[in-house]
C-alpha positions as CSV (number, residue, x, y, z in Angstrom):
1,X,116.9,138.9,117.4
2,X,118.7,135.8,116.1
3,X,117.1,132.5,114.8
4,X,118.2,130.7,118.1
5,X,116.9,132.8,120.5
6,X,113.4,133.1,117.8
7,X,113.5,129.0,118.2
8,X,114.2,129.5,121.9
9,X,111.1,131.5,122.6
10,X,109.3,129.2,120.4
11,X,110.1,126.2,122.3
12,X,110.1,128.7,126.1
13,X,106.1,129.2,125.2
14,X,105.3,125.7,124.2
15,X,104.5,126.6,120.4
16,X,105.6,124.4,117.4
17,X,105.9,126.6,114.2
18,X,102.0,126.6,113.0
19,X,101.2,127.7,116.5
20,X,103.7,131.0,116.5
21,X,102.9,131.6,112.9
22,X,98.9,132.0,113.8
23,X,100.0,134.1,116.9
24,X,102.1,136.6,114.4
25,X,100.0,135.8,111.9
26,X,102.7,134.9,109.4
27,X,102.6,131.7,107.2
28,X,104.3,128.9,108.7
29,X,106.7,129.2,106.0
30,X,108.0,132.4,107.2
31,X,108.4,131.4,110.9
32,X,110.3,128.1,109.7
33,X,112.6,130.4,107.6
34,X,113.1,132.9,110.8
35,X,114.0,129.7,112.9
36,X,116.4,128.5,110.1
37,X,118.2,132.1,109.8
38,X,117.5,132.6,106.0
39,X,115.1,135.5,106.8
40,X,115.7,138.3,109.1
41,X,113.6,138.8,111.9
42,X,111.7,142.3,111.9
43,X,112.1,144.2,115.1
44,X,108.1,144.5,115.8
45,X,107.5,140.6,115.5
46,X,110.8,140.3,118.0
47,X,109.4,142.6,120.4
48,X,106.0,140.9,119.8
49,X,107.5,137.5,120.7
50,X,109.3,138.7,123.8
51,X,106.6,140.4,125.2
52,X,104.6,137.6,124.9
53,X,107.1,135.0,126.3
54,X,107.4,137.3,129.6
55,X,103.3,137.2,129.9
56,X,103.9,133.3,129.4
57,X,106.3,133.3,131.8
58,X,103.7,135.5,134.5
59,X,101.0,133.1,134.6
60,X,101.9,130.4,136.4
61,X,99.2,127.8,136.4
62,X,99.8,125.5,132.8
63,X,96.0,125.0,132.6
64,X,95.7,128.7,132.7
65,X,98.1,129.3,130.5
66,X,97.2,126.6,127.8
67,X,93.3,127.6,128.3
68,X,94.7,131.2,127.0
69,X,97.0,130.1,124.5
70,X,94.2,128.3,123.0
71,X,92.0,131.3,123.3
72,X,94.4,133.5,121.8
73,X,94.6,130.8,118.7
74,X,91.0,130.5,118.6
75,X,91.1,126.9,119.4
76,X,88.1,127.5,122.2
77,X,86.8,124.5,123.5
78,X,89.0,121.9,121.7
């Protein structure tokens, strides 16, 4: 995977760069030097992200969606 179609996803799912960096639990730094191209992304995380963009993509209803995103970031009743 490329650093535009990393950013791509990103932006596909709704997420800024502290969002995606909880969900792959990386430090922000790292997912802003994935989007920026001066760090490779790994194959796992890549599959990780795609897989999770297609669920995105599956549920259909944006307050279903965000009430999971938020669950999956353990943001729970914020």
């Amino acid at each position: 995977m490329n650093n535009e179609r990393f950013k791509h996803l990103r932006d596909y799912i709704g997420y800024d760069n502290l969002q995606l960096a909880k969900m792959l639990n990386i430090d922000v730094a790292e997912a802003e030097e994935f989007c920026s191209g001066r760090k490779p992304i790994p194959d796992t995380m890549a599959d990780e992200l795609e897989a999770f963009a297609d669920w995105s993509s599956e549920v259909g209803d944006t307050t279903v969606k965000r009430d999971l995103a938020k669950k999956h970031l353990g943001k729970e009743g914020q």
